[in-house]
Every structure is written in C-alpha cells, then in structure tokens.
Short mmCIF file of the C-alpha atoms (twelve columns), coordinates in Angstrom:
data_MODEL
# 
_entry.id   MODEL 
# 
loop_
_atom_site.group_PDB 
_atom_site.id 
_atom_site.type_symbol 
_atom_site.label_atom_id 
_atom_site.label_alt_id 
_atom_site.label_comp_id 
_atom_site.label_asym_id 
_atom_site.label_seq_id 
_atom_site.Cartn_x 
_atom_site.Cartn_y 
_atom_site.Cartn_z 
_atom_site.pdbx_PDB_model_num 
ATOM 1   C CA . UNK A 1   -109.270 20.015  27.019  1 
ATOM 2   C CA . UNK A 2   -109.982 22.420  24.216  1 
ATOM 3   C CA . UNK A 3   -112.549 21.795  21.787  1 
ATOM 4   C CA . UNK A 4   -112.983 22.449  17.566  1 
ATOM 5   C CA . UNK A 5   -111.662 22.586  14.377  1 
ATOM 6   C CA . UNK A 6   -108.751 24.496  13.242  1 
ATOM 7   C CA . UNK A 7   -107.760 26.501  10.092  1 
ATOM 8   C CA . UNK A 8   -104.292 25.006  8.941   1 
ATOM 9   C CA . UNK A 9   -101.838 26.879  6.877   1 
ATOM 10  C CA . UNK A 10  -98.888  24.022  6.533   1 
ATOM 11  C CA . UNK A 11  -98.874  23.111  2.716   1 
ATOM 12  C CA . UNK A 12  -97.599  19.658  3.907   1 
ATOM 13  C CA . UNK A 13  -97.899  17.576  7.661   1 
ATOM 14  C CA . UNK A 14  -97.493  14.191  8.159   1 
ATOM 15  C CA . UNK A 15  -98.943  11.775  10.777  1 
ATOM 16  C CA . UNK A 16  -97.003  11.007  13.659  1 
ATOM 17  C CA . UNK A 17  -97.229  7.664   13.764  1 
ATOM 18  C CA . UNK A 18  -97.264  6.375   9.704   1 
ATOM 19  C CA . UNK A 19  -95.785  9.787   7.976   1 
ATOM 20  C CA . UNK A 20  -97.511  9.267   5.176   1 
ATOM 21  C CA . UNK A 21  -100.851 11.411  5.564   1 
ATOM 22  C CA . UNK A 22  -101.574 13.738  3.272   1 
ATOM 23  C CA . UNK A 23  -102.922 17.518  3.923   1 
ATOM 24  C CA . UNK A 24  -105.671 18.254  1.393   1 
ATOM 25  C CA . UNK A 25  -106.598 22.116  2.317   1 
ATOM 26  C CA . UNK A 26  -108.052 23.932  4.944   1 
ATOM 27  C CA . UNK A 27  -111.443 22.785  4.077   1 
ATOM 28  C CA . UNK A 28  -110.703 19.200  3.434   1 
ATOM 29  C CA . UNK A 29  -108.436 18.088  6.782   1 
ATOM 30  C CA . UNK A 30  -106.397 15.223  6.175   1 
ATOM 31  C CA . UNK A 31  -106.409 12.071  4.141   1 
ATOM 32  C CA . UNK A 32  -105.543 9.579   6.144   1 
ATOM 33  C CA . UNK A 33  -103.731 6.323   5.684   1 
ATOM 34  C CA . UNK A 34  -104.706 4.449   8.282   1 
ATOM 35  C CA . UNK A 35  -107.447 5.919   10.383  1 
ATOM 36  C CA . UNK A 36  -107.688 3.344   13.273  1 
ATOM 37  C CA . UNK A 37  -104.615 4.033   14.387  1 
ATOM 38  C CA . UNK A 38  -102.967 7.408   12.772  1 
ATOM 39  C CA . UNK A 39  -102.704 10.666  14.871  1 
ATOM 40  C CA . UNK A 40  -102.880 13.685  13.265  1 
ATOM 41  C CA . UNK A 41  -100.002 16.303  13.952  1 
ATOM 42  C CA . UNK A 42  -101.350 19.701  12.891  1 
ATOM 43  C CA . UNK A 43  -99.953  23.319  12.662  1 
ATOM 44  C CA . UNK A 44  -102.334 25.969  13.631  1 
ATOM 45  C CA . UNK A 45  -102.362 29.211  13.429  1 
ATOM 46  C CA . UNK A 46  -105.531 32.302  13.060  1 
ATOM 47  C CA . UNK A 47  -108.815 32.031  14.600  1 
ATOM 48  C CA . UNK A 48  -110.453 28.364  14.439  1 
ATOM 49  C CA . UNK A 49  -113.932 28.412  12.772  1 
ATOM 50  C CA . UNK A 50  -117.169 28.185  13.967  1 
ATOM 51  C CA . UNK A 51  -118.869 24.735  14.966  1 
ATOM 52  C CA . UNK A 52  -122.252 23.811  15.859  1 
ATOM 53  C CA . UNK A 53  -123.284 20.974  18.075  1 
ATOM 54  C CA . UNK A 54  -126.027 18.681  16.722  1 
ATOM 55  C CA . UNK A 55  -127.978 16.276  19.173  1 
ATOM 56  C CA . UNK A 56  -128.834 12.993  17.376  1 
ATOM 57  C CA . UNK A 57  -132.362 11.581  18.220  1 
ATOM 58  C CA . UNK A 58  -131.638 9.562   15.717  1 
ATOM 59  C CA . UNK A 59  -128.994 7.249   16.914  1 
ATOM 60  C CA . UNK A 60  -129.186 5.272   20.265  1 
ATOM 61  C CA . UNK A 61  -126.138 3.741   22.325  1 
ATOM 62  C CA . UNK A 62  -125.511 0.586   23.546  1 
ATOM 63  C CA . UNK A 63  -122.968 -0.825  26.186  1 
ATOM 64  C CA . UNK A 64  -121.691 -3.671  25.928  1 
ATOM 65  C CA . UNK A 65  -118.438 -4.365  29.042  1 
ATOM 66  C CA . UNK A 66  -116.626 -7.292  30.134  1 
ATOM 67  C CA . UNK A 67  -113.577 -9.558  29.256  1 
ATOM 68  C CA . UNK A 68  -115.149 -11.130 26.477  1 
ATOM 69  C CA . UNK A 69  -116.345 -8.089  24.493  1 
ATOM 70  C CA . UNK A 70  -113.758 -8.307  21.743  1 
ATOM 71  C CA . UNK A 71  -114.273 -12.035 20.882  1 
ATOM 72  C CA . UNK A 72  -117.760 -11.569 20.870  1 
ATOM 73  C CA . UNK A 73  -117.944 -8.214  18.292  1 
ATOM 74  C CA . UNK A 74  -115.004 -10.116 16.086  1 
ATOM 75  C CA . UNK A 75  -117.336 -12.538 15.039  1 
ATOM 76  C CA . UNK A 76  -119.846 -10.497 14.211  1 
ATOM 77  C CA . UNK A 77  -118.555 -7.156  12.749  1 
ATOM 78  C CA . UNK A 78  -116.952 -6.342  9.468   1 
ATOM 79  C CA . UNK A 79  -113.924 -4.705  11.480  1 
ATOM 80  C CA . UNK A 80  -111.056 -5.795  13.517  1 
ATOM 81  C CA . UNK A 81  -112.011 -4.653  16.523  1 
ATOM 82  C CA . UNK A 82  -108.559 -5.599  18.115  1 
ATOM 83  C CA . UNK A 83  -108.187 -2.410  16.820  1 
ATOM 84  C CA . UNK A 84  -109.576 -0.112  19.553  1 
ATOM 85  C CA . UNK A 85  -106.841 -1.355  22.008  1 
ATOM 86  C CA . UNK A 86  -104.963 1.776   20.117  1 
ATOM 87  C CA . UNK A 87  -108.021 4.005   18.776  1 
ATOM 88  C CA . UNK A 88  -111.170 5.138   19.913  1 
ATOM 89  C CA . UNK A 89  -113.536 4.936   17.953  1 
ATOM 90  C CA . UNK A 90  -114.594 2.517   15.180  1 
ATOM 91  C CA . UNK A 91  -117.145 2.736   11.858  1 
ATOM 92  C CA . UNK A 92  -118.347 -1.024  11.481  1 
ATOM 93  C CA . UNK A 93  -121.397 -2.803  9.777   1 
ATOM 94  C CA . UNK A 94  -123.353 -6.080  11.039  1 
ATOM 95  C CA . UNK A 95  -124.524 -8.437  8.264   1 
ATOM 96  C CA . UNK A 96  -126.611 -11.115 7.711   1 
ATOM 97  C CA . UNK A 97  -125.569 -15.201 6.388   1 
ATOM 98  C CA . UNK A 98  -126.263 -13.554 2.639   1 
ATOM 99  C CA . UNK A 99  -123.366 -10.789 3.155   1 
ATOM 100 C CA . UNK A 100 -126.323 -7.518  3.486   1 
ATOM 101 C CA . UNK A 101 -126.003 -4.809  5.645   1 
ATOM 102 C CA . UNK A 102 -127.928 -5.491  9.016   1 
ATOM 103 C CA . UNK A 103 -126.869 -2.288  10.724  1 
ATOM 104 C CA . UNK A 104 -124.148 0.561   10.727  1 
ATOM 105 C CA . UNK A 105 -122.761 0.884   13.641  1 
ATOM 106 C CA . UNK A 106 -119.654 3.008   15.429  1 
ATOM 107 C CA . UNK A 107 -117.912 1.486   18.235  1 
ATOM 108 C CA . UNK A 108 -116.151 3.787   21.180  1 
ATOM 109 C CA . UNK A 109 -113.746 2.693   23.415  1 
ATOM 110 C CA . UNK A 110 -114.415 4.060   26.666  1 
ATOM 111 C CA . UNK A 111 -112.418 1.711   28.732  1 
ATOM 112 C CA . UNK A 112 -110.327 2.567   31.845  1 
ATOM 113 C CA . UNK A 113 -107.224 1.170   32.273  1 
ATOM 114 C CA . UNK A 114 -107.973 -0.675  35.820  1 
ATOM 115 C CA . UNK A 115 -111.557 -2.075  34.050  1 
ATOM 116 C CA . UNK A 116 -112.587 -4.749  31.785  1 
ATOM 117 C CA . UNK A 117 -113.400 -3.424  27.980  1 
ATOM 118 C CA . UNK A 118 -116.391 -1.767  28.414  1 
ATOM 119 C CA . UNK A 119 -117.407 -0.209  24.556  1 
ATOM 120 C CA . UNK A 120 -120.320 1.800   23.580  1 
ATOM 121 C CA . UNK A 121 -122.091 1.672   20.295  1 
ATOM 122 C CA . UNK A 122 -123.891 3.894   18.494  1 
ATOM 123 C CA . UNK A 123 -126.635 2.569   16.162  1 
ATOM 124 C CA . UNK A 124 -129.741 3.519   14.779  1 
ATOM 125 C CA . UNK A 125 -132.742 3.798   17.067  1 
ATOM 126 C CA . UNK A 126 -134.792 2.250   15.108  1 
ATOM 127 C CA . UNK A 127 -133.253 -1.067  15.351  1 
ATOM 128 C CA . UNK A 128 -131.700 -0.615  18.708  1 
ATOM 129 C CA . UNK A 129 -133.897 -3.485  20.173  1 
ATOM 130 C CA . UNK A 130 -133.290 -5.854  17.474  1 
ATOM 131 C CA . UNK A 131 -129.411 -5.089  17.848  1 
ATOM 132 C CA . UNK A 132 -129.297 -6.191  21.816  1 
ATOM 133 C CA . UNK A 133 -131.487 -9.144  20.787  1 
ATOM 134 C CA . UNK A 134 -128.974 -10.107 18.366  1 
ATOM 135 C CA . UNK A 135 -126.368 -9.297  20.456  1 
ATOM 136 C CA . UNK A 136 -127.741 -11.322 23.196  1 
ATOM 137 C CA . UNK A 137 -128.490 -14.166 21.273  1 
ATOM 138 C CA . UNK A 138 -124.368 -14.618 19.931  1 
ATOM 139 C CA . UNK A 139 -123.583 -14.212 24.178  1 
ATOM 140 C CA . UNK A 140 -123.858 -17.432 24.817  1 
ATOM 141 C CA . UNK A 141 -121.880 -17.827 28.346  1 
ATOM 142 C CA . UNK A 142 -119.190 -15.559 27.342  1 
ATOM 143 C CA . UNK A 143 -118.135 -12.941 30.162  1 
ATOM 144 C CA . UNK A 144 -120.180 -9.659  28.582  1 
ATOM 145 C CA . UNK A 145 -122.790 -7.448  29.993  1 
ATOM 146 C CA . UNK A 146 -125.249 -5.851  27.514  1 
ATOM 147 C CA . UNK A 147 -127.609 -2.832  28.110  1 
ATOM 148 C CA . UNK A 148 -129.500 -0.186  26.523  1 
ATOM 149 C CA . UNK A 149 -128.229 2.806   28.032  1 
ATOM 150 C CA . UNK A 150 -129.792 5.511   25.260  1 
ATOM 151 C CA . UNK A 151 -131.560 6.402   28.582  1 
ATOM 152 C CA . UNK A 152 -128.469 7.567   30.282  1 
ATOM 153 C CA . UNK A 153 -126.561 8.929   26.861  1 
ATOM 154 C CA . UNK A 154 -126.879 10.884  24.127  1 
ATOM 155 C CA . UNK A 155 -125.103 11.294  20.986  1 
ATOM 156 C CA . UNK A 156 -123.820 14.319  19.369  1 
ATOM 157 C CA . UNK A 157 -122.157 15.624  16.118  1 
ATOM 158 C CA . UNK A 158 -120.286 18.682  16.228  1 
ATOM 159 C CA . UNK A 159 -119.745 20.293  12.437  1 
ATOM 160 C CA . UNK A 160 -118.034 23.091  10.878  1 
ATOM 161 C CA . UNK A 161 -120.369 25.918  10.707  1 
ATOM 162 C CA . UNK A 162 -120.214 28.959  8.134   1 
ATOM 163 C CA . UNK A 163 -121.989 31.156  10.209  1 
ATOM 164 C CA . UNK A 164 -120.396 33.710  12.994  1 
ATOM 165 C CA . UNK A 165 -121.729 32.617  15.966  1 
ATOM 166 C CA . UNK A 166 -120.223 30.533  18.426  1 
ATOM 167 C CA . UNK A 167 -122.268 27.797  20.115  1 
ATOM 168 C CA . UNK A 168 -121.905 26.589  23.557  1 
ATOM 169 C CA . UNK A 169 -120.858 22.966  24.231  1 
ATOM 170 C CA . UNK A 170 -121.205 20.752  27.194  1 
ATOM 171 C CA . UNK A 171 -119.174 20.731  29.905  1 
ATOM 172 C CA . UNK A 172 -115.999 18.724  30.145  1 
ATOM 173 C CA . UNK A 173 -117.171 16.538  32.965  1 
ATOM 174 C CA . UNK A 174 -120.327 15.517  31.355  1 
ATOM 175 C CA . UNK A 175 -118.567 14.566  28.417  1 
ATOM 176 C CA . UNK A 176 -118.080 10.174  27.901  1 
ATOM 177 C CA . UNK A 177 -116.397 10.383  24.843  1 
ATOM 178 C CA . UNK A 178 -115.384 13.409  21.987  1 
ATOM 179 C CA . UNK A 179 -113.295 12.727  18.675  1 
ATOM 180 C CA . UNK A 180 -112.954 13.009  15.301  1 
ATOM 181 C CA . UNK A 181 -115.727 10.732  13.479  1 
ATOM 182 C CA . UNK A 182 -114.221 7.973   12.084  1 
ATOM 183 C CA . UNK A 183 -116.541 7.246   9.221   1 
ATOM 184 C CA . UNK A 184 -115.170 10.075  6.732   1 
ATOM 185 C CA . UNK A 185 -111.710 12.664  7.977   1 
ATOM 186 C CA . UNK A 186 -112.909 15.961  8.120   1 
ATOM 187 C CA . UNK A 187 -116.509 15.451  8.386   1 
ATOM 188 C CA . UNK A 188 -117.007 16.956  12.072  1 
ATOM 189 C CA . UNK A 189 -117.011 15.367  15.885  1 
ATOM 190 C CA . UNK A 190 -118.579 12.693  17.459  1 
ATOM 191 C CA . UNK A 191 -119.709 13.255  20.918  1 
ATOM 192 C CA . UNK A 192 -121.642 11.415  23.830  1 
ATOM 193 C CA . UNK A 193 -122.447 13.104  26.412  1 
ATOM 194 C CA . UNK A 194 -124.873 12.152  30.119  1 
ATOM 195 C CA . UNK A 195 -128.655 12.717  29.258  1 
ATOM 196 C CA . UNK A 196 -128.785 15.084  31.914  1 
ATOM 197 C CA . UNK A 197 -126.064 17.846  30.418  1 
ATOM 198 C CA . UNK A 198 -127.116 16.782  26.916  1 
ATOM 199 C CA . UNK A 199 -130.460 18.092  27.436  1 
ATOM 200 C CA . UNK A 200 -129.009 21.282  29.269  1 
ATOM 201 C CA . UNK A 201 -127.296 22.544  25.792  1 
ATOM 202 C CA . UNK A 202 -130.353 21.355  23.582  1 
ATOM 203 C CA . UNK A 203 -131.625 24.586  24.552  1 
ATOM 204 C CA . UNK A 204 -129.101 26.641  23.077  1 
ATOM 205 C CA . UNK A 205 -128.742 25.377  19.656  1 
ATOM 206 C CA . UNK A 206 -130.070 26.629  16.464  1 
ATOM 207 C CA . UNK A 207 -130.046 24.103  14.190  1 
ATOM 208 C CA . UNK A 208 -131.487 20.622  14.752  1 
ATOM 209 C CA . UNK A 209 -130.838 17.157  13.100  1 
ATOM 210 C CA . UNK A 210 -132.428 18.416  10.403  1 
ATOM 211 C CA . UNK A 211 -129.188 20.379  9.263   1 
ATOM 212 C CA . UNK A 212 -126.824 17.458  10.426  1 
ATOM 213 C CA . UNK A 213 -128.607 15.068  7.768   1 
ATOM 214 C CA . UNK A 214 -128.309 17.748  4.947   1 
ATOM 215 C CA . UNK A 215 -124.724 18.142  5.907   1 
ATOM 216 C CA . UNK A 216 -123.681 14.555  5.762   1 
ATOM 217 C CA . UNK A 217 -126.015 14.004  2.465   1 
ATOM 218 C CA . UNK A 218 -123.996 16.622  0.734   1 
ATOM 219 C CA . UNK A 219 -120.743 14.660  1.898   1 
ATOM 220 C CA . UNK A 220 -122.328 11.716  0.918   1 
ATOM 221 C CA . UNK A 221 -122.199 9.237   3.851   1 
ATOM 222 C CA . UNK A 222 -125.192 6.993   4.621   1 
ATOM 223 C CA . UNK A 223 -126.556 5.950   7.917   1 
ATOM 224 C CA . UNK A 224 -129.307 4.104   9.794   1 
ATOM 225 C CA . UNK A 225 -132.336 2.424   8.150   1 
ATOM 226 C CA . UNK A 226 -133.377 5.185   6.028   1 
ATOM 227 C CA . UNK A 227 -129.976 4.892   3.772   1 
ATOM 228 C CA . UNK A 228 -129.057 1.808   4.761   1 
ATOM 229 C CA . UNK A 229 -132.349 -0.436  4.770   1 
ATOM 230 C CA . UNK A 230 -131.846 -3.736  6.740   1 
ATOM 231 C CA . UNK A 231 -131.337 -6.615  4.718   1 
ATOM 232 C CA . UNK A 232 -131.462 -4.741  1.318   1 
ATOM 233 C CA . UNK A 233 -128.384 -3.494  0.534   1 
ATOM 234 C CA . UNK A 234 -124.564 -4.452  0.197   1 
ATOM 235 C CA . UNK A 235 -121.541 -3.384  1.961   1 
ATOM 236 C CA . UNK A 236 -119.152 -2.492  -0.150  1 
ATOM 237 C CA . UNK A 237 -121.895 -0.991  -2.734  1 
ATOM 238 C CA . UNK A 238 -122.692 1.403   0.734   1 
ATOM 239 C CA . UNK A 239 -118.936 2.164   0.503   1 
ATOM 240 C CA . UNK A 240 -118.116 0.539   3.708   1 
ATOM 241 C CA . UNK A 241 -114.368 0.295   2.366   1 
ATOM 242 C CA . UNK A 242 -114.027 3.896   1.553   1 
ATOM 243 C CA . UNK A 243 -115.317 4.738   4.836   1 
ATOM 244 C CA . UNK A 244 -112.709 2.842   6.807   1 
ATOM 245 C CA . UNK A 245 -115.492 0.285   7.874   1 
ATOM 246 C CA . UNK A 246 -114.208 -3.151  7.247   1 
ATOM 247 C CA . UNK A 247 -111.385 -5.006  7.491   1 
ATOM 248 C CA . UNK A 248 -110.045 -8.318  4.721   1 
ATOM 249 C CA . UNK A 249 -107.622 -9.467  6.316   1 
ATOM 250 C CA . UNK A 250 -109.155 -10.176 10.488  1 
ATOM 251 C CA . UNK A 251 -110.708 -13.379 9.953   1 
ATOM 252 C CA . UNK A 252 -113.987 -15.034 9.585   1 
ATOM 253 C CA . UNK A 253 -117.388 -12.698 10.712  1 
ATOM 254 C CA . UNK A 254 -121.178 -13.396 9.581   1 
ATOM 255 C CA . UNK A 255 -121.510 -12.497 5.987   1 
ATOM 256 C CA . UNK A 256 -117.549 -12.281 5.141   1 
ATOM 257 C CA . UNK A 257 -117.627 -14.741 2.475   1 
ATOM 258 C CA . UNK A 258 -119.294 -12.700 0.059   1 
ATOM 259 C CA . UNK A 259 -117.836 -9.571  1.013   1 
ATOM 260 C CA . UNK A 260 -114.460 -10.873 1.055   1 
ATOM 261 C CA . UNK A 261 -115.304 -12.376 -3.118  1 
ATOM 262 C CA . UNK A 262 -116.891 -9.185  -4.104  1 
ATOM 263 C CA . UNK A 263 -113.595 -7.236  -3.022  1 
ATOM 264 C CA . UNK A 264 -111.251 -9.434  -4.500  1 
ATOM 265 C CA . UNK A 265 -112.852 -9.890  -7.645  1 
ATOM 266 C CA . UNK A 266 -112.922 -6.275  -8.058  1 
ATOM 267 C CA . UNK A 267 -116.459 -5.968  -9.484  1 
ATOM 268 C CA . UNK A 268 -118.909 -3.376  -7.329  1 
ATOM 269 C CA . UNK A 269 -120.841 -1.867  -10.725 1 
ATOM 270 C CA . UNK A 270 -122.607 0.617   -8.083  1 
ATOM 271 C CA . UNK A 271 -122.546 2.894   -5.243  1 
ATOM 272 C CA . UNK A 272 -123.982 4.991   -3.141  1 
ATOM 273 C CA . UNK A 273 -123.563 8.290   -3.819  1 
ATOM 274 C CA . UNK A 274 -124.679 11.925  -3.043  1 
ATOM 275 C CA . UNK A 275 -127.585 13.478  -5.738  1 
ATOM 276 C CA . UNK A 276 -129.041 16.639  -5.798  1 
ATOM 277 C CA . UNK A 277 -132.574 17.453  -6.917  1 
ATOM 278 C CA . UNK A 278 -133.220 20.515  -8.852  1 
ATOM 279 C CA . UNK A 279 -136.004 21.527  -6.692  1 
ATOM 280 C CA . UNK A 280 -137.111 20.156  -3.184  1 
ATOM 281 C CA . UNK A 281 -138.995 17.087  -3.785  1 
ATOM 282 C CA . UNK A 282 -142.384 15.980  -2.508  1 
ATOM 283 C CA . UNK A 283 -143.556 12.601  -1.825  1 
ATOM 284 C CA . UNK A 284 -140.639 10.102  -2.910  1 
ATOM 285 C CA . UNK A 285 -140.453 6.804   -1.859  1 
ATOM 286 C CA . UNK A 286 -137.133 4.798   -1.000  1 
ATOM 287 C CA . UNK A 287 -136.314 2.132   -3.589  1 
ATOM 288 C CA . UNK A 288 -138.092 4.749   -6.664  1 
ATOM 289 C CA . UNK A 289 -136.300 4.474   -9.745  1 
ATOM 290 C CA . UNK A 290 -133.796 6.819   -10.554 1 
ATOM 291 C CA . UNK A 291 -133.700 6.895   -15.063 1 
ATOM 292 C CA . UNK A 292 -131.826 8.366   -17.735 1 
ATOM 293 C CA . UNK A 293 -133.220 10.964  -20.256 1 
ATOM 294 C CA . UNK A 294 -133.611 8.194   -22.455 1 
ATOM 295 C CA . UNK A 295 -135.471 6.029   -19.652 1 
ATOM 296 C CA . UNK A 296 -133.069 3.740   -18.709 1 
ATOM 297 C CA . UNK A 297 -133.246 2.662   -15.743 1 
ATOM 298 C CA . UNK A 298 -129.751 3.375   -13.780 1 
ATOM 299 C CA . UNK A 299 -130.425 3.929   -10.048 1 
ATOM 300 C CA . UNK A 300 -132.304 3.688   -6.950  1 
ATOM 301 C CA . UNK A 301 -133.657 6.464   -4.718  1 
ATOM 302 C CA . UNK A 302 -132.117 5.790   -1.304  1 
ATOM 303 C CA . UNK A 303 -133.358 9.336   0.950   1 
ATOM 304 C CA . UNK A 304 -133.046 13.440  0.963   1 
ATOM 305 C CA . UNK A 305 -133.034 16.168  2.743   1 
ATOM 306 C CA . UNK A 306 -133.895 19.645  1.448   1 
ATOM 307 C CA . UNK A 307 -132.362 19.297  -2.575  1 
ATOM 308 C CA . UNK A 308 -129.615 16.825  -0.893  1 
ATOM 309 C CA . UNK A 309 -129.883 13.342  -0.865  1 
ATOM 310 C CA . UNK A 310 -128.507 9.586   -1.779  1 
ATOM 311 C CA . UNK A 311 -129.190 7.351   -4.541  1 
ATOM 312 C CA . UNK A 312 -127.815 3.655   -5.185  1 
ATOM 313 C CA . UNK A 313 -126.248 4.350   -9.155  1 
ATOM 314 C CA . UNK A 314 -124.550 2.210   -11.609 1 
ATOM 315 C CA . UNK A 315 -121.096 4.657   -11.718 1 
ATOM 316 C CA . UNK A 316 -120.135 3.769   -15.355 1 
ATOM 317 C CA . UNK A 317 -124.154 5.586   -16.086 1 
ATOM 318 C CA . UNK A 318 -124.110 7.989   -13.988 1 
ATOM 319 C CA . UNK A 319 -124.739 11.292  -16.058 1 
ATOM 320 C CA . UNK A 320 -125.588 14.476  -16.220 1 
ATOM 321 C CA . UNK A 321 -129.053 13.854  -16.970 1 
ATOM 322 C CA . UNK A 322 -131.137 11.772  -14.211 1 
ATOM 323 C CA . UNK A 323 -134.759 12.055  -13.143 1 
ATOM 324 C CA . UNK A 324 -136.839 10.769  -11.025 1 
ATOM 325 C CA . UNK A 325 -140.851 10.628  -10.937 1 
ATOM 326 C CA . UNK A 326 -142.887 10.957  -7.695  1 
ATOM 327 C CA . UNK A 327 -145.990 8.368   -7.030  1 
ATOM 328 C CA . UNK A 328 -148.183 12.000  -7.676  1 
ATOM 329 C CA . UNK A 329 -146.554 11.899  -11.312 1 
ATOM 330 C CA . UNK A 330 -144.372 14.679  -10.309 1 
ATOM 331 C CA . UNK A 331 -140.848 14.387  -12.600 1 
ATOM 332 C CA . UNK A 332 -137.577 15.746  -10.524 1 
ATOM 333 C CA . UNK A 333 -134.480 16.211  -12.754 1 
ATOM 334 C CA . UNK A 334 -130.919 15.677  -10.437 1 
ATOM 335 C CA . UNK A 335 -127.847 14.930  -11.127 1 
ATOM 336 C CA . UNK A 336 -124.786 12.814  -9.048  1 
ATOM 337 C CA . UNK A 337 -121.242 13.307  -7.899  1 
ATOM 338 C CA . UNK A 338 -118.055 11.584  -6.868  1 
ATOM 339 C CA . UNK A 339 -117.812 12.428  -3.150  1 
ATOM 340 C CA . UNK A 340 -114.180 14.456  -2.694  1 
ATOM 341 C CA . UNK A 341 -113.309 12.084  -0.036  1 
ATOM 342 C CA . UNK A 342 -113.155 8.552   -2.010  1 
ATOM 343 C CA . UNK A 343 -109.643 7.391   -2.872  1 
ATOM 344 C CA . UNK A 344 -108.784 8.461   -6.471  1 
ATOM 345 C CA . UNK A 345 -108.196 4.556   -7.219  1 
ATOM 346 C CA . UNK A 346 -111.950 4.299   -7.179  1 
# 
C-alpha cells in the first residue's frame, strides 16, 4: 500500500460516494461533507510532498472488543458510533451529567470481518486510567473486553513537511491502522503502529512531538488535558461540531441534554481558537486572562507552543489587540484567527 500526501491539480473532484465535496487547493485537501463516510476520489499528478512521521507520547490506546462494543460507546460518546460499520476512524468526546468535556477521544475500527468489533481508542495518557475505570464501570455484564494496550501500541501522526527530505516510515506489516485523521481534512495521518517497529523508526526522525503540537496549534485543533481540561470546558465551545465530533440526531448519551439545547438554540458566544504571541512566552498559566487594550477581559489562555497556541475567546471581541500578562508581570501582546477549516456559516 503506498503511503503520503499528494499535490492535486484538478480545479474541481467530487466524492465518490456523496458528489458534493469540494476541492479547496493543493494546500487545503478537501472539504468534506460528510467525513464518516465520504471517500475521497483524487487526481494526481507531479511529485507528492514531503511528510514526516511524529510518534505521540502523548496519547495512549485502548482496546475495547466484543459484541457489545457499540451499545456500550453509544451511550457514552457524543458520536454515532454505528458509524464505523462504514469508516474507520472516529473524532468523539466523553462528557460528564453537566454536558463538559471529560475526554477527546478517536475511535479506530480495526475489526476483521470473521471477529467480533474489536475498536481501539486513542486518548490522552494522562487520563488513560481514569478512561478504563469509567469504561469499566458502564460494562456492567455486557459482552466487552477492555485493556490498556499503550504497552503493545503506539500512536503516530504523519504531516506535510516543507522541508526536502524524505523520512522513513514503518513497515507495512507492523502497521494496525493508517488514515486520514478525522478530526480536521487535510491536517495529516493517523497511524498506530506495534511498540516494537514503532520504536525501530523513532530513531530516524528529526522532529519530535514538539513540532506536531506547534503544527496542530497553528491549525487550531485542541487535544488532551492541556487544551481540553477535564470537567472545565464545553463541547461545542471546543468546536466539537466543526471537527466532525458529535452527532444530534443518534440518541440519548451522558451530557446530551445540554449539548443538544446549546446547538439548537444557536447561542455558543465563544470558541476555541488558534492565537499567536508576539514573542515566545515564559511562564503562563492555563485559565490566565486573555484582555483587550482597554482591559476588558475577553478570553482565556488555554496552552502554546513556541509563538503558537489556543485561547478560549468571546468571537464577537476578538480583535486585533489582545494581551496577556505572565504571573512574573511579564505583558505578551497576540492576536487570534478564524481557523481556514471552519464552515463559512460559522
């Protein structure tokens, strides 16, 4: 199976499957109209640029196989996870009884045809425990095994590199799962790999996690606890429904009551969305505030890399001129964007 991203020189292709995805540019991929289930049809032609492989230390995997694996993660999830009977992977979010954002999760169908579902998630390590308790706890006596295999796996993000060197990836038979991440179209690879070749092609990268965060910070998508803290934060304000994450019309889950009113009423004043400092910063704290020039407060600090970062911002304030002050007394000036990739009705 070949492997990476391709420079596309159609001025318009359609999906196979709903015709009605649109091609943005070269840089940009598609828009598509229904990511869980549309396939993209592309027309290549030159050489295909270069990617880099990231390993994510980050985020830890969790299986979860049996019969009873989609009635159990319907419940709970903000998607429909009937869907992965026709895609493979999934961007989801578990919440609490008051509607906030337990943990982001992606969801990969790595059944057989012959087995039982048997799905791997991808979650944050920090709250990978928590998760399988949680997990455990909504079993009950329904026909699921649940593990912690981050021992045996290890996820990967593959990105679109500007540089001229091309970097080795693992080999196909190691591979568990590789596709497009589902989260945001364009925005790179997903891939989980054994431990074993995972560690074999650490060696030959040059650039670390470090660069994936900056790269996904400029695209503005959050993830894990750092972006996302547990039990502070609201989905559709962490643009779960730009990013293909949950689903209004699958039923009852924990927490869909108030995600279901805050949709239809039509009222989400703020969002997350991607800032950039004017300098590197030193010494920020998630959950600083985030003011005008005439010190008004309008945001929340949320995380950064390098000058990149997130902040939670009322949209109708957002302006040119933001700041921010570190606990030393240290004032950053920044300013905010839409992120290219939100749907224009937003």
């Amino acid at each position: 199976m070949s492997f990476g991203f391709h420079r596309v020189v159609a001025k318009s292709i359609l999906c196979s499957k709903c015709q009605h995805c649109k091609y943005l540019g070269p840089k940009k991929l598609f828009a598509y109209s229904n990511p869980q289930v549309c396939v993209p049809v592309r027309t290549v032609t030159g050489e295909s640029p270069t990617t880099v492989t990231h390993p994510l230390y980050s985020r830890n995997v969790i299986q979860m196989e049996g019969p009873d694996v989609q009635p159990l993660l319907q419940g709970l999830v903000t998607n429909d996870v009937t869907l992965l009977d026709s895609c493979s992977a999934m961007y989801t979010m578990m919440l609490n009884a008051q509607g906030r954002v337990l943990y982001d999760l992606i969801l990969y169908n790595v059944s057989r045809e012959s087995d039982d579902t048997h799905l791997l998630i991808e979650c944050d390590a920090g709250v990978t425990q928590e998760l399988l308790t949680v997990l455990k706890r909504y079993k009950i006596r329904r026909k699921v095994d649940i593990a912690d295999v981050s021992d045996k796996y290890r996820v990967s993000s593959a990105l679109v590199s500007d540089g001229h060197t091309t970097h080795s990836l693992p080999r196909e038979s190691q591979v568990i799962f590789r596709g497009e991440d589902p989260r945001v179209p364009g925005f790179g690879w997903r891939i989980i790999t054994k431990s074993a070749a995972s560690d074999e092609y650490q060696e030959s990268r040059v650039s670390g996690e470090y660069a994936y965060h900056e790269s996904r910070y400029r695209w503005g998508i959050a993830e894990g606890m750092l972006d996302l803290p547990p039990g502070n934060c609201f989905p559709l304000e962490s643009n779960l429904e730009y990013m293909n994450g949950v689903c209004f019309k699958k039923g009852c889950y924990i927490g869909q009551e108030l995600t279901a009113r805050t949709y239809h009423t039509g009222v989400t004043r703020k969002h997350l969305v991607p800032i950039v400092f004017d300098r590197v910063p030193e010494s920020l704290t998630p959950g600083q505030n985030i003011t005008s020039d005439a010190g008004k407060n309008i945001g929340k600090f949320r995380h950064s890399v390098g000058i990149h970062g997130l902040g939670m911002i009322r949209i109708a304030e957002m302006q040119r001129g933001m700041k921010i002050c570190s606990p030393s007394g240290m004032t950053y000036n920044l300013t905010a964007h839409i992120p290219d990739w939100w749907p224009k009705s937003s």
